[in-house]
PDB file of N, CA, C, O and CB in Angstrom:
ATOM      1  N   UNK A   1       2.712 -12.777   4.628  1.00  0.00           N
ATOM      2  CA  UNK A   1       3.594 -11.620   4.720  1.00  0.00           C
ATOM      3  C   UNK A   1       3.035 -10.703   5.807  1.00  0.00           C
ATOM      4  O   UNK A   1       1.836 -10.424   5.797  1.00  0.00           O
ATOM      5  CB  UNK A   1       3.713 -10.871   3.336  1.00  0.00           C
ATOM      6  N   UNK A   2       3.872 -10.213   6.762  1.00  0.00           N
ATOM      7  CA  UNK A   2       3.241  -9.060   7.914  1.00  0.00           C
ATOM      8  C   UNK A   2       3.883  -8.158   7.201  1.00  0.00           C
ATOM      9  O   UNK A   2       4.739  -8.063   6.321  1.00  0.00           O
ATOM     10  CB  UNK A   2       3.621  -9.062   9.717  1.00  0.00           C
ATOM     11  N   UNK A   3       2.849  -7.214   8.196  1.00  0.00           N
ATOM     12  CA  UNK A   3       3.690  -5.814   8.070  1.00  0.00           C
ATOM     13  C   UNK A   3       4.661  -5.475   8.044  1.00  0.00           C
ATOM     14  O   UNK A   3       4.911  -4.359   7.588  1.00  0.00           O
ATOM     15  CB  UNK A   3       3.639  -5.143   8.639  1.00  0.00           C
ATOM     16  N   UNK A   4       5.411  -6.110   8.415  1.00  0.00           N
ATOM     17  CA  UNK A   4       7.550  -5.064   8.942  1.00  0.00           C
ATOM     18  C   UNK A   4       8.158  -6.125   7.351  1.00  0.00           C
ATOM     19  O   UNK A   4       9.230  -6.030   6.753  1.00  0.00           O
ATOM     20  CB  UNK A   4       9.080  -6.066  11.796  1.00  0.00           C
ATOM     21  N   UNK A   5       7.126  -6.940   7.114  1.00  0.00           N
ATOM     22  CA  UNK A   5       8.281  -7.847   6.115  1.00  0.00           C
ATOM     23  C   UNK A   5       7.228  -6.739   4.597  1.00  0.00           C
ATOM     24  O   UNK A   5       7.828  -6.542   3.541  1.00  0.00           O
ATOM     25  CB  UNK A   5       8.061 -10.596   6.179  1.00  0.00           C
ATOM     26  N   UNK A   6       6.418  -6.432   4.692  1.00  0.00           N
ATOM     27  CA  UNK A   6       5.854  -5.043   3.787  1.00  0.00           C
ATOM     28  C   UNK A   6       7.012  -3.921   3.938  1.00  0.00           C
ATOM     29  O   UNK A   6       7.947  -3.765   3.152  1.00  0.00           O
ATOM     30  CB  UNK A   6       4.192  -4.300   4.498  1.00  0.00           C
ATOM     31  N   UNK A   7       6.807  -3.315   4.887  1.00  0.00           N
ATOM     32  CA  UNK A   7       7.434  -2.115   5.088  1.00  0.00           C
ATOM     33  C   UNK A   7       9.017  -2.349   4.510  1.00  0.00           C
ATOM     34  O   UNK A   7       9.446  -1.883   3.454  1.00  0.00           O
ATOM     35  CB  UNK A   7       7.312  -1.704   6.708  1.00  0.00           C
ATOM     36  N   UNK A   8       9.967  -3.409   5.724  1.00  0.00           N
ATOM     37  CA  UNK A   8      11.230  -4.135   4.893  1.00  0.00           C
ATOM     38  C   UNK A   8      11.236  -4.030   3.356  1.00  0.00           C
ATOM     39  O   UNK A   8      11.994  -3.357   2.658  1.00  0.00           O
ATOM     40  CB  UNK A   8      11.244  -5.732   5.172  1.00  0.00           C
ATOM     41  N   UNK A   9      10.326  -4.761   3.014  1.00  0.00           N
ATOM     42  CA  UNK A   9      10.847  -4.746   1.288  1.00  0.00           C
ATOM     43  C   UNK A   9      10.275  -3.423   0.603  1.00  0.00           C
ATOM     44  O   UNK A   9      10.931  -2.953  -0.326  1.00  0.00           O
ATOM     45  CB  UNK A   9      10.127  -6.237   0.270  1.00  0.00           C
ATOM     46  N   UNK A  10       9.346  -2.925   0.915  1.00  0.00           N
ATOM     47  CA  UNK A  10       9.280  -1.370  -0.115  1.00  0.00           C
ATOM     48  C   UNK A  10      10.100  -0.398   0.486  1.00  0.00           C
ATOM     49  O   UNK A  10       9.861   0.797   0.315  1.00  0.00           O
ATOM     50  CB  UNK A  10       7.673  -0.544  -0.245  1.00  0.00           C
ATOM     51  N   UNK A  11      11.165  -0.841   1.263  1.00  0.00           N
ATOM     52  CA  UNK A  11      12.041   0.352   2.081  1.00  0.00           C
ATOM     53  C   UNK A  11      13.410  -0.166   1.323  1.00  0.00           C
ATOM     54  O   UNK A  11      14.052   0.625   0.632  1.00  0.00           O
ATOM     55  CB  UNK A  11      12.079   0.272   4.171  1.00  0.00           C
ATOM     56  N   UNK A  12      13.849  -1.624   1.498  1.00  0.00           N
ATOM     57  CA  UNK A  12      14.899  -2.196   0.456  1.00  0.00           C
ATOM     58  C   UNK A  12      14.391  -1.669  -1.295  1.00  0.00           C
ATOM     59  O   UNK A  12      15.349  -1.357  -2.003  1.00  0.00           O
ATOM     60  CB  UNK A  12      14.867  -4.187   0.657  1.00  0.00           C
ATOM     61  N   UNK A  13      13.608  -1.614  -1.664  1.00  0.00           N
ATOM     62  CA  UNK A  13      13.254  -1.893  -2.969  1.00  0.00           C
ATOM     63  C   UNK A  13      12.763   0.275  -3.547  1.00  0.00           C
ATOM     64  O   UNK A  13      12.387   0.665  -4.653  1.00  0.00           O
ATOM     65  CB  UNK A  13      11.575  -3.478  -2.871  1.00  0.00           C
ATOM     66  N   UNK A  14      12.987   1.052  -2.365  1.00  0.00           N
ATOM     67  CA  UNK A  14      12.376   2.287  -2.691  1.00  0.00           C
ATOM     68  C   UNK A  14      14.072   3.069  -2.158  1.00  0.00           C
ATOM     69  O   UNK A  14      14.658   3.908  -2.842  1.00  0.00           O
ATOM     70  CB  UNK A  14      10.579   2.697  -1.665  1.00  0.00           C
ATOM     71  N   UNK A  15      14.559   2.550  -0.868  1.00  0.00           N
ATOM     72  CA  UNK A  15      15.402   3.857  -0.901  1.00  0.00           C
ATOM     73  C   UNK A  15      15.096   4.213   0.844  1.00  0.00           C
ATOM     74  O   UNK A  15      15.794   4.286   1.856  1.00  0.00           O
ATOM     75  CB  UNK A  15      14.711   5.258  -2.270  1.00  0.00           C
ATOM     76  N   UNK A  16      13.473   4.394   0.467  1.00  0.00           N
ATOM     77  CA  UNK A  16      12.864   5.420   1.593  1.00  0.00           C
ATOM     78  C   UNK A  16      12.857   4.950   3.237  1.00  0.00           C
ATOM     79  O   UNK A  16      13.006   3.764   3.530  1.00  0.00           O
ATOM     80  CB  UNK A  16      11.231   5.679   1.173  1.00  0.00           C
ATOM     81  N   UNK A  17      12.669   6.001   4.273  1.00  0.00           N
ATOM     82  CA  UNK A  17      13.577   5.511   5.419  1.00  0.00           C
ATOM     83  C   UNK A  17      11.914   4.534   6.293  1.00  0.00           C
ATOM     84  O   UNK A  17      10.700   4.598   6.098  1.00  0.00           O
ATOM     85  CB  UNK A  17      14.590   7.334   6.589  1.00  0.00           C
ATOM     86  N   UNK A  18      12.649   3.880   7.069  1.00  0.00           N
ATOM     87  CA  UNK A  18      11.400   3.015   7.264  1.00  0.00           C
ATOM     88  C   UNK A  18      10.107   3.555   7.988  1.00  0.00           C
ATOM     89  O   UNK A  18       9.007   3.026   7.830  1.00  0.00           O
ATOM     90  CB  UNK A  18      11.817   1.853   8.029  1.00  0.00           C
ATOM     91  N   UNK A  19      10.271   4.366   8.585  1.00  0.00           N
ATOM     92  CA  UNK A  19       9.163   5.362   9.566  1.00  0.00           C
ATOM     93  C   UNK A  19       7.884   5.746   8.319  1.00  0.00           C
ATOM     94  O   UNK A  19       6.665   5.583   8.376  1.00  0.00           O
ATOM     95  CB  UNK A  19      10.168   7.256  10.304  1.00  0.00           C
ATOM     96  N   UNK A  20       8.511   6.152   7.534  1.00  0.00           N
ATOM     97  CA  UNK A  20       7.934   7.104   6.350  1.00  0.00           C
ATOM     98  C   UNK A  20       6.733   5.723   5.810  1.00  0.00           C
ATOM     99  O   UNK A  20       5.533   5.637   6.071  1.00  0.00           O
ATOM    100  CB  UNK A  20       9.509   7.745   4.838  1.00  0.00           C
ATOM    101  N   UNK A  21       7.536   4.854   5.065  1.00  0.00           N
ATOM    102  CA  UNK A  21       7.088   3.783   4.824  1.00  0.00           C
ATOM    103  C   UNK A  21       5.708   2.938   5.965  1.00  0.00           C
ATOM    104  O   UNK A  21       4.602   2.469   5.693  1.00  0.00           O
ATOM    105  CB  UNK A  21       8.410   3.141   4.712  1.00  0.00           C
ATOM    106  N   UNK A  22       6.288   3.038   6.932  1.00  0.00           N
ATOM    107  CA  UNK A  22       5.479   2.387   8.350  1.00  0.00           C
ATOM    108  C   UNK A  22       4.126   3.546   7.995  1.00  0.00           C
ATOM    109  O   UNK A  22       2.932   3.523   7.696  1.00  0.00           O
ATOM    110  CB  UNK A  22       6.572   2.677  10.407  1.00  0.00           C
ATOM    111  N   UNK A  23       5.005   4.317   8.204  1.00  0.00           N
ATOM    112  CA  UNK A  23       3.405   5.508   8.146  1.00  0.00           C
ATOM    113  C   UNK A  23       2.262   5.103   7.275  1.00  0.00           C
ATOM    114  O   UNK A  23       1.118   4.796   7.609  1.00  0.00           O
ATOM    115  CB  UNK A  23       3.732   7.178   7.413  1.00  0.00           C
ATOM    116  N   UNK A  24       2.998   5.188   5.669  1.00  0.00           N
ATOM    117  CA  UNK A  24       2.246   4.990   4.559  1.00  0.00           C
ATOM    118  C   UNK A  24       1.220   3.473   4.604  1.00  0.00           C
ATOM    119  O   UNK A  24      -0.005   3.403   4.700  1.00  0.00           O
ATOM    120  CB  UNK A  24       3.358   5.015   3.358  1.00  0.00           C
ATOM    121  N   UNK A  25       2.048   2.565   4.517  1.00  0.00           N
ATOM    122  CA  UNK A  25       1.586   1.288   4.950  1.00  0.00           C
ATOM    123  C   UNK A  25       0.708   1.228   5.798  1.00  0.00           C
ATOM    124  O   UNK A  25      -0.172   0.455   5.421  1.00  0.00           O
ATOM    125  CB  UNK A  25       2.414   0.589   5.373  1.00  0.00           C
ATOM    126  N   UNK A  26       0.455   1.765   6.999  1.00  0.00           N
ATOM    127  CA  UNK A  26      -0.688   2.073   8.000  1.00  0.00           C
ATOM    128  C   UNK A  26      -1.908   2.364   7.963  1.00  0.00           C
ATOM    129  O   UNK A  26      -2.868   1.859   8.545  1.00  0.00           O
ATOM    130  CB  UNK A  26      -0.501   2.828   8.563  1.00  0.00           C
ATOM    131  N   UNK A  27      -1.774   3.846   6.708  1.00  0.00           N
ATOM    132  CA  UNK A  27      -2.517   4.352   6.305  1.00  0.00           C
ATOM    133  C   UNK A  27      -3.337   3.881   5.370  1.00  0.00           C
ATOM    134  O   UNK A  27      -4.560   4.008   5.416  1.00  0.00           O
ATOM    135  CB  UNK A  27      -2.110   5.106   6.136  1.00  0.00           C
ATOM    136  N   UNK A  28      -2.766   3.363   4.551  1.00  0.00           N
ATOM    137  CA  UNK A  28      -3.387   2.500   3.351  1.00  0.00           C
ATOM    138  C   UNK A  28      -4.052   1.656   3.939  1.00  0.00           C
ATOM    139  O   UNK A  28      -5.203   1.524   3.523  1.00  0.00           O
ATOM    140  CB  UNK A  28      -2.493   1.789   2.380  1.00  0.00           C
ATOM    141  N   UNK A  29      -3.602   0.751   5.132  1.00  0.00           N
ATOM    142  CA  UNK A  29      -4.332  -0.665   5.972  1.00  0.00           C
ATOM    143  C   UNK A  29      -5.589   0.103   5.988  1.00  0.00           C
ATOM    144  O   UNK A  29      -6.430  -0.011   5.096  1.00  0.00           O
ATOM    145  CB  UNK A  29      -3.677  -1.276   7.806  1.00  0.00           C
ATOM    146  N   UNK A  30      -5.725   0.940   7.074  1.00  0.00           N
ATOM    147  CA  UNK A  30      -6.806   1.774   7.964  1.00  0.00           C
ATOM    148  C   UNK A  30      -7.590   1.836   6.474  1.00  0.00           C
ATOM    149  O   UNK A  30      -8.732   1.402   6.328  1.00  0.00           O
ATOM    150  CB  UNK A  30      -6.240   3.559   8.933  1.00  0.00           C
ATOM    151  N   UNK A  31      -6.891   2.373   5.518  1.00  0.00           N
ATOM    152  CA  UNK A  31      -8.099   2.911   4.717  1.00  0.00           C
ATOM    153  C   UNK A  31      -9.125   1.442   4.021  1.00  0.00           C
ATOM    154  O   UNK A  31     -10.338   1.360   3.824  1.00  0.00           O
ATOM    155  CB  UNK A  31      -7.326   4.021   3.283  1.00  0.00           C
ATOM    156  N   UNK A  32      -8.212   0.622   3.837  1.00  0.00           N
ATOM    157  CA  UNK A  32      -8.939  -0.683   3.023  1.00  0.00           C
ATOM    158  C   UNK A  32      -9.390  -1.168   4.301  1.00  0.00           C
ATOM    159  O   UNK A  32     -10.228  -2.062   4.181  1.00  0.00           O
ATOM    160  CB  UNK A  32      -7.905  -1.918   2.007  1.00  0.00           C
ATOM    161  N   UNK A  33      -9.073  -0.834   5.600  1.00  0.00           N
ATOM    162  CA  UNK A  33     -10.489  -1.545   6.119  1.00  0.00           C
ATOM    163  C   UNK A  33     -11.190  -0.813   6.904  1.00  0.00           C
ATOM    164  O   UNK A  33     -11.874  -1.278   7.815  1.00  0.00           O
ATOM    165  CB  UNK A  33     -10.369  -2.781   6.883  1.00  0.00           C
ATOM    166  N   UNK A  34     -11.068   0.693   6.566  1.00  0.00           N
ATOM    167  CA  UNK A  34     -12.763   1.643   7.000  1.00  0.00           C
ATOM    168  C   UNK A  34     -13.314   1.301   5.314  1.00  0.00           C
ATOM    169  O   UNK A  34     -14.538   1.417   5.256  1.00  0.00           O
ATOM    170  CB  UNK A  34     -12.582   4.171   7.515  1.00  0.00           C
ATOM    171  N   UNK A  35     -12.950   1.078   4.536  1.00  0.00           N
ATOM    172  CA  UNK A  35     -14.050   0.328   3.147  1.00  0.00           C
ATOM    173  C   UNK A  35     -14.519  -1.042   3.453  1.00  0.00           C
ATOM    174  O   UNK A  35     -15.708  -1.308   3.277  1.00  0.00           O
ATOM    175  CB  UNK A  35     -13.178   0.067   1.518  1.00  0.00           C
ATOM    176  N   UNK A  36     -13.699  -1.931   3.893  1.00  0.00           N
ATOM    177  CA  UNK A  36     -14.277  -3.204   3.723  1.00  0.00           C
ATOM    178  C   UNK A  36     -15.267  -2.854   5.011  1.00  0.00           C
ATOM    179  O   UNK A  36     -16.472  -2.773   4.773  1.00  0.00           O
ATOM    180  CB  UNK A  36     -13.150  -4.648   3.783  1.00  0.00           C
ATOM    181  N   UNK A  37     -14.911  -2.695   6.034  1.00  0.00           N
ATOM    182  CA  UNK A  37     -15.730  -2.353   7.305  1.00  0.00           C
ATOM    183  C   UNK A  37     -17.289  -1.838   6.992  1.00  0.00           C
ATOM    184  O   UNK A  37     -18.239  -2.003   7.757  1.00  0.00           O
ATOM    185  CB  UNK A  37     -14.909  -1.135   8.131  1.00  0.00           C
ATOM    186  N   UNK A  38     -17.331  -1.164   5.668  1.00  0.00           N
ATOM    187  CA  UNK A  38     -18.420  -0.695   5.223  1.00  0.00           C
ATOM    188  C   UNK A  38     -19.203  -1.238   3.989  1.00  0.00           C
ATOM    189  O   UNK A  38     -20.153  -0.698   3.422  1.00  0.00           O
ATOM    190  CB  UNK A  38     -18.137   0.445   5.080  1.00  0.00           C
ATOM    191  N   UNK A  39     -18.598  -2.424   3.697  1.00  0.00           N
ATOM    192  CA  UNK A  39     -19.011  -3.502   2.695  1.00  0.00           C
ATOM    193  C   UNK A  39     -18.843  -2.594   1.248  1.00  0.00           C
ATOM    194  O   UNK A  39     -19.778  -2.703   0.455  1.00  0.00           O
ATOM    195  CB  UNK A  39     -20.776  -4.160   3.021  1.00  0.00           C
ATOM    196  N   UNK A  40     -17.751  -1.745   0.884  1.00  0.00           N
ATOM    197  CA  UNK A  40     -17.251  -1.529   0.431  1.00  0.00           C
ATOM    198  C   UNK A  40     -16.399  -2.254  -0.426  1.00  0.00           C
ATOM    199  O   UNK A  40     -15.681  -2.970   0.272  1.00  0.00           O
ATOM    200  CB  UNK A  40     -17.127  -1.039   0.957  1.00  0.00           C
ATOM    201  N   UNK A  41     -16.122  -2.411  -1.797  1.00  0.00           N
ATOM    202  CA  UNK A  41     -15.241  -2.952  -2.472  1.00  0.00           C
ATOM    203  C   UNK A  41     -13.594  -2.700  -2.416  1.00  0.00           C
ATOM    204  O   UNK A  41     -13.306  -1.505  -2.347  1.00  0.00           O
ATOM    205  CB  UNK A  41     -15.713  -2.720  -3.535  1.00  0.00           C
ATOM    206  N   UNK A  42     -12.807  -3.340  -2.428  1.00  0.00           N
ATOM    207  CA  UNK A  42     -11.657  -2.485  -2.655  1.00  0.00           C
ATOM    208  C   UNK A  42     -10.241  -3.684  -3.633  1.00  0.00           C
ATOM    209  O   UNK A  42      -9.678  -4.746  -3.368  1.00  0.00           O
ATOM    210  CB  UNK A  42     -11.124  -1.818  -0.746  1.00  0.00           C
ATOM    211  N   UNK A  43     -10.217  -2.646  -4.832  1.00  0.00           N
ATOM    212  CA  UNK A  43      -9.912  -3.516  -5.945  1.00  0.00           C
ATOM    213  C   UNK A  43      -8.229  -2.882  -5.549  1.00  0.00           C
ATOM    214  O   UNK A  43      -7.700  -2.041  -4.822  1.00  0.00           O
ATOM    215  CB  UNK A  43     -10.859  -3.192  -7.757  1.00  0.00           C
ATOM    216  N   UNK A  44      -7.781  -4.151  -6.793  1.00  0.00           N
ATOM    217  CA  UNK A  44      -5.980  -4.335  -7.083  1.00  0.00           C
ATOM    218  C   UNK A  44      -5.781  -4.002  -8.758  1.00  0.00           C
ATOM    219  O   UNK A  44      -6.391  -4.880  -9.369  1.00  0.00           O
ATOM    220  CB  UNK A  44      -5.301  -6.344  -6.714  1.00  0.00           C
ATOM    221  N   UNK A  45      -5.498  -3.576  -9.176  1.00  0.00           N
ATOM    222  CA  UNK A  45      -5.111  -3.374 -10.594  1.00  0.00           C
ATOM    223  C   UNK A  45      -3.617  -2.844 -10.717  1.00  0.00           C
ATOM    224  O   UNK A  45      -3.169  -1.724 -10.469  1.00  0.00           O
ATOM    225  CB  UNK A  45      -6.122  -2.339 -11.275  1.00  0.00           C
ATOM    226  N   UNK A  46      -2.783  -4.354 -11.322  1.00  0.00           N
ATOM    227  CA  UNK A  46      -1.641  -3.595 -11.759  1.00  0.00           C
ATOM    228  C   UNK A  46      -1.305  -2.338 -12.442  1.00  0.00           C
ATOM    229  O   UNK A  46      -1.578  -2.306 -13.642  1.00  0.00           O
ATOM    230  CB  UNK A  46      -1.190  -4.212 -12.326  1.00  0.00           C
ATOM    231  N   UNK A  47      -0.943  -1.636 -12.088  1.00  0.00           N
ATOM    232  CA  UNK A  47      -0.908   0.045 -13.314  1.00  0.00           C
ATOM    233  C   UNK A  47       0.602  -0.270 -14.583  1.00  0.00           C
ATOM    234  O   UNK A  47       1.741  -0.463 -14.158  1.00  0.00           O
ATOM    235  CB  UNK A  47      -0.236   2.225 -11.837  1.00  0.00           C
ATOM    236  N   UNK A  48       0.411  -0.264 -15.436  1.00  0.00           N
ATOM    237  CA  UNK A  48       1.121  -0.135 -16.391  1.00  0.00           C
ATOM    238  C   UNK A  48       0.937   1.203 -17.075  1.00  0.00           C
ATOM    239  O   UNK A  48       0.103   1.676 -17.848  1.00  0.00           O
ATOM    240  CB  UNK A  48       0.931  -1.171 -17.131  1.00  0.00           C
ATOM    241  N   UNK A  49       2.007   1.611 -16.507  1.00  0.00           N
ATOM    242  CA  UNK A  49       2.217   3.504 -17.098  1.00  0.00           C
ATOM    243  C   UNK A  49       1.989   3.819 -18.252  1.00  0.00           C
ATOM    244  O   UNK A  49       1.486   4.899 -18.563  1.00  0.00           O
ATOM    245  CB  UNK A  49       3.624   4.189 -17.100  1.00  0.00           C
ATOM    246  N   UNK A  50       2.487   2.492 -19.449  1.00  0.00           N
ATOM    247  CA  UNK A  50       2.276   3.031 -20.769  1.00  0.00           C
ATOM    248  C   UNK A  50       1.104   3.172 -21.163  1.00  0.00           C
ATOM    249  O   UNK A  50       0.680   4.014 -21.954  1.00  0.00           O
ATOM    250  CB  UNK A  50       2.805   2.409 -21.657  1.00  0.00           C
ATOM    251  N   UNK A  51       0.294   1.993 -20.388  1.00  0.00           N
ATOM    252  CA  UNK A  51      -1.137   1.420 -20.476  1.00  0.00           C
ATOM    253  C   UNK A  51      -1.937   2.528 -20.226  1.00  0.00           C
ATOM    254  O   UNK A  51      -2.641   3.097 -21.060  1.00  0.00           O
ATOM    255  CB  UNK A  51      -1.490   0.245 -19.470  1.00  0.00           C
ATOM    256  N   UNK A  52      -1.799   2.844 -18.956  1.00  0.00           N
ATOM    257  CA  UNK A  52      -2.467   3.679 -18.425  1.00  0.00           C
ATOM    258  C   UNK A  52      -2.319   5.682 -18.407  1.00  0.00           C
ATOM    259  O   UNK A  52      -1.470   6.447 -17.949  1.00  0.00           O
ATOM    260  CB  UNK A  52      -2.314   3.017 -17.283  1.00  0.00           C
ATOM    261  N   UNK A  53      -3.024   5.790 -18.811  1.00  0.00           N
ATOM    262  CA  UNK A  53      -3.236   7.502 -18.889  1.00  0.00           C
ATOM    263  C   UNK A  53      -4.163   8.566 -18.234  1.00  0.00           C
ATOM    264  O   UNK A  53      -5.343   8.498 -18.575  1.00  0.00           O
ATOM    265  CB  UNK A  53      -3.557   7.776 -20.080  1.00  0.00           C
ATOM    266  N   UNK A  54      -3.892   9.327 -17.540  1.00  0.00           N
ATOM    267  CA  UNK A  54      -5.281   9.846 -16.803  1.00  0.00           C
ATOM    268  C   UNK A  54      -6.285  10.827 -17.305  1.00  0.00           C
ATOM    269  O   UNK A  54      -7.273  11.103 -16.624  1.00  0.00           O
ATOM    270  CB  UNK A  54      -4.955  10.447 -15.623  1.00  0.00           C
TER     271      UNK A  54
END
């Protein structure tokens, strides 16, 4: 999966206009790899709302 087929489906699947999305998506990249870049972990955990409480 690339990027534009990321951005594409959380833009079909959210509503939101694709720039916004591009942005977000970017940002998130950059961030998981100034962590991995730093031998940093960087985990996935489905969130289940009911599950989960803060």
């Amino acid at each position: 999966m690339t990027k534009a087929d990321i951005v594409n489906e959380i833009t079909k699947n959210t509503g939101i206009d694709k720039v916004t999305v591009l942005t977000t998506v970017e940002a998130f990249m950059d961030a998981v790899k100034a962590s991995l870049s730093k031998d940093e972990n960087v985990y996935y955990c489905k969130r289940n709302n009911k599950e989960h409480r803060n």
